[in-house]
C-alpha positions, 0 to 999 in steps of 0.5 A: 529710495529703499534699500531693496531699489538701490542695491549696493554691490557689497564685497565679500571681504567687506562682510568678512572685516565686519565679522572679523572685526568683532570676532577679535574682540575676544582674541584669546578665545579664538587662538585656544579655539584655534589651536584646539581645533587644528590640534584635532584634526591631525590627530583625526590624520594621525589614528588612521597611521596607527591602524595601517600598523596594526594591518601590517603586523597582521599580515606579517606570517613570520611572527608567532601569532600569540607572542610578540604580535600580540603584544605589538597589536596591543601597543598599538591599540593602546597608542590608538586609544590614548591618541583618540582620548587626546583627540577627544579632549581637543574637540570637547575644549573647541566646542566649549569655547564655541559655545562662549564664543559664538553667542557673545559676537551675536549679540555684538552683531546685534548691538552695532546694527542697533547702534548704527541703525538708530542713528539713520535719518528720518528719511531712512526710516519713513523710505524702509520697513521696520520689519525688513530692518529687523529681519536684516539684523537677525539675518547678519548675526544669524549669518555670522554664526552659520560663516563661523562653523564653517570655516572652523569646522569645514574649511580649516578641517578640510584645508588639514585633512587634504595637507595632511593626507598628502603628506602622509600618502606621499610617503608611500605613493608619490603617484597615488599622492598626486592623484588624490591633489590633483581630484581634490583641487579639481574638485573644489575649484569646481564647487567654488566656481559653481557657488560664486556663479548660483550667488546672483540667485542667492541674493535675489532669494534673499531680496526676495525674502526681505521684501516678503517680510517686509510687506507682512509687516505693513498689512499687519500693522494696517489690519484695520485699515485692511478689515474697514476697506475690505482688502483681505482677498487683495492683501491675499493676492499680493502676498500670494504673488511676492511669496511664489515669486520667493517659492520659484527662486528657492526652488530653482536654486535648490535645484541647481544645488541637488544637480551638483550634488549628483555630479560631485557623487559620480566624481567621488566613485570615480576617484576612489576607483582610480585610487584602489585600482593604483594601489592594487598594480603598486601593491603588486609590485611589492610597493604597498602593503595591506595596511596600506590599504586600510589607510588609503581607504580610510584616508578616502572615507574621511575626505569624502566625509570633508568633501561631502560636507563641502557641496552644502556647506558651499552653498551655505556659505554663500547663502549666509554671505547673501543674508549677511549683505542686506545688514552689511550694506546698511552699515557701510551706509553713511548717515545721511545726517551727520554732526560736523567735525568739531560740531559744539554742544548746543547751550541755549540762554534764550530761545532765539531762532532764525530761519535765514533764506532757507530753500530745502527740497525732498529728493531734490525734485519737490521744492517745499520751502523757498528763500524761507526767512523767519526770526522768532524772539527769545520766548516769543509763541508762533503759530504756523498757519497755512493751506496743506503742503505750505511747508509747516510741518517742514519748518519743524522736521528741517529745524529739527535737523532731520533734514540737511538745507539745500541752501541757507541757514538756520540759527538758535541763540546764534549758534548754526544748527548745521555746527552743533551735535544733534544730541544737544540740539533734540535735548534743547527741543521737546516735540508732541506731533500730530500721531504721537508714537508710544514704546510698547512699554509701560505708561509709566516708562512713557512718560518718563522717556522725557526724562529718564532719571526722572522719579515715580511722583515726577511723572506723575506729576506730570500727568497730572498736568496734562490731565492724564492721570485719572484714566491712567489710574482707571487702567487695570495696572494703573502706570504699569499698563502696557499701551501696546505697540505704537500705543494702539491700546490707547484712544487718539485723545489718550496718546496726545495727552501721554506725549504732552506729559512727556514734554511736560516733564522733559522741560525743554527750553523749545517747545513744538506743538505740531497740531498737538491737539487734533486728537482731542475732542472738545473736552479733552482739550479743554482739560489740558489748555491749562497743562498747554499753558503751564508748558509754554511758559517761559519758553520760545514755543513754536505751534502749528495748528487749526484750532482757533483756541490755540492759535489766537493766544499766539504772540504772533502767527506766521502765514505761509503759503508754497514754501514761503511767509506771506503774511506775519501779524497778530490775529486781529491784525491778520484779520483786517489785512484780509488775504488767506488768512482770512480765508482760513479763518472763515473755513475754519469758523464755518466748521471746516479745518482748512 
């Protein structure tokens, strides 16, 4: 089941902790990013004190107009001045440590999504696309970046401003005071409960958005298969229809946002209004002065810029919360696959493996394997032979730990598989699949992702053996050619002999072959059956395969047949027995692959 079919409900506060949890790694950073920033904002309350001052001494008649108010009309600038030049210098030391700042927790975003993405199970990664996934992580740090200037430059500005004014208007007006509260935490109440109900729509929007993403991602990548089948108008027609149903939630919910919007204005002309039209009877009556005004007016013309802000920065908020829960889900997703407490480093001395009455199903609808049992000896060659959907490729995704069992057990060299860590145990194993998948990275890279420590003329040694360094000599950057992505600048044949060189230089003890010849031509295969031969030795090898060159060099081959073994032996042995062995040979030996 994707991620876009099992919705989470992910609270709020749980994206909150995994912001904040990674904001702290630099807590210095943020307290002096703090105290910078609060100390900026009531200085931003502090000029508008001075100016009423400066109103003041202005409208006093009984100072000589270039005397003494001259002077003190100076002062006040000069206090002006040097309160603004403070001010200054706080806002410049916020936006540089910003700066430092906000990168940094990005990248960490980034890095633990990585980090725990990865670690997700086959199953994960078979059920989601790759480009919804990567959407997700750039949308949480992306997120983070949006959350963090609004709290630091919106809320807590507006949390000062609205205490601060408070505070001050008190002083003069009580009643005044009280109506600028009281409009003020009408005022956010509303926005807040607004946001809150539009999120549900924000979330579908930002579903909506991933799934668009995501089926880009899958037509792009299957461009061929699109051109060969002649699916452009469908391939359009799909998009088409995701992208309007993207289009009509963007717009509705914009929509809603512009009517808010115009309610929020006619509350703004009202309270300022009701705030001058008090002044003016309190004025009257010999309570307020000029400067009072200019205060008060200033007072309103900073709030209204604060509160201005509010009604997008609300939906904002809430947007860049939505984006930021896709990702936040995944990481409060335990891995499917785990290692078990106190699981122990696999060792392996002898390459033994036991299958005991292993019964595993998909989904828990499709059984695959039933009450399977199979002993391979240490550094015995078995080949998996069956009709499709016998459970071969199974054997190997379950021993592989790709998959828990539903019931049963599997062990190597004794050790359960189930108690040891999957870093030990894939170390043990060296996999060349049926599609072997390249990094979009060089040649060279590779191959050497079987060993990374590996040297140059290591790797190329192992070319050698798997008969891939002629043409990777021919390549126009020789080792230093991209493949491109998934390998898709290299024939079918080219990849398989890239994966057998990185098997060939990881050196495992184990070694799986699942059809890893069905990509070659003749030829190919002929020119690496003595790399296959050099890989096996002296290791416990495990191949599924049709090809009869490979199979019949097997020390022993496993029949299967609906989840179970039915039939083990040699090939000669089979062959006599009769049964559906002998059935696939005959297939496969009048020129069919079975």
């Amino acid at each position: 089941m994707t991620l876009n079919n099992k919705i989470q409900t992910i609270k709020t506060r749980e994206i909150f902790k995994v912001l904040w949890q990674h904001v702290m790694r630099y807590r210095t950073m943020v307290t002096v990013l703090f105290i910078a920033t609060v100390a900026a904002n009531i200085l931003d309350l502090v000029t508008p004190i001075f100016y009423k001052r400066f109103f003041d001494v202005l409208a006093q008649s009984s100072l000589a107009p270039n005397d003494s108010r001259v002077t003190i009309l100076i002062g006040i600038l000069v206090s002006i001045l040097t309160i603004t030049l403070i001010n200054w210098a706080c806002s410049r030391v916020s936006a540089y440590i910003n700066v430092y700042l906000e990168p940094r927790v990005m990248v960490d975003l980034e890095r633990t999504s990585f980090h725990h993405l990865l670690r997700h199970s086959y199953q994960f990664f078979t059920d989601n696309f790759a480009g919804s996934l990567v959407r997700r992580i750039h949308r949480l740090s992306r997120a983070f970046e949006e959350i963090f200037d609004i709290l630091k430059e919106s809320f807590l500005a507006i949390f000062i401003t609205v205490i601060g004014m408070i505070i001050v208007v008190y002083q003069r007006s009580p009643v005044i005071a009280g109506i600028i509260f009281g409009w003020t935490l009408f005022f956010i109440i509303i926005n807040y409960s607004f946001a809150r109900w539009k999120l549900k729509y924000d979330l579908a929007r930002a579903a909506k958005d991933s799934e668009s993403t995501g089926l880009l991602s899958d037509a792009l990548t299957n461009s061929v298969n699109i051109n060969l089948f002649n699916g452009h108008a469908f391939e359009d027609g799909l998009f088409a229809k995701v992208t309007g149903e993207l289009r009509r939630l963007r717009v509705f919910g914009w929509s809603l946002g512009e009517g808010s919007n115009s309610f929020q204005m006619i509350m703004m002309i009202g309270i300022e209004f009701a705030v001058m039209y008090a002044a003016i009877h309190f004025w009257q009556r010999g309570l307020l002065t000029i400067g009072d005004f200019a205060l008060l007016q200033s007072y309103l013309i900073f709030l209204f810029g604060k509160l201005g802000d509010f009604r997008r920065i609300i939906r904002h908020l809430y947007e860049s919360l939505a984006d930021a829960t896709e990702m936040v889900e995944i990481l409060n997703m335990p891995h499917e696959i785990q290692d078990a407490k106190n699981a122990k480093h696999l060792t392996v001395t002898k390459g033994a493996i036991e299958f005991e009455h292993v019964t595993f199903s998909y989904h828990q609808t499709r059984t695959v394997l039933r009450d399977f049992t199979l002993k391979i000896k240490p550094r015995e060659k078995v080949a998996l032979v069956g009709p499709s959907g016998a459970g071969k490729s199974t054997v190997v995704k379950i021993l592989l730990r790709f998959y828990d069992l539903d019931r049963g057990k599997i062990l190597i060299d004794g050790q359960t598989v189930a108690r040891i860590t999957q870093d030990s145990l894939h170390e043990c194993f060296a996999l060349v699949p049926q599609e072997p998948l390249l990094f979009h990275r060089t040649l060279m890279d590779n191959i050497r992702y079987g060993k990374r420590d590996a040297g140059d003329e290591e790797v190329i040694e192992a070319a050698k053996k798997a008969r891939c360094h002629e043409f990777i000599e021919s390549s126009p950057q020789g080792y230093e050619t991209y493949v491109g992505e998934r390998g898709i600048k290299l024939s079918g044949g080219e990849r398989q002999r890239i994966a057998i060189a990185r098997a060939i230089l990881k050196n495992a003890p184990i070694l799986v072959l699942d059809e890893a010849t069905s990509s070659l031509d003749s030829e190919s295969e002929s020119l690496i059956q003595d790399a296959l031969h050099e890989l096996m030795k002296n290791k416990t090898v495990i191949v599924i395969a049709h090809r009869l060159s490979t199979i019949m060099e097997m020390d022993r081959i496993v029949v299967m047949e609906n989840g179970r073994v039915i039939d083990t032996g040699t090939h000669d042995t089979l062959l006599k027995k009769g049964g559906l062995y002998q059935k696939l040979w005959e297939i496969q030996a009048g020129g069919f692959l079975p």
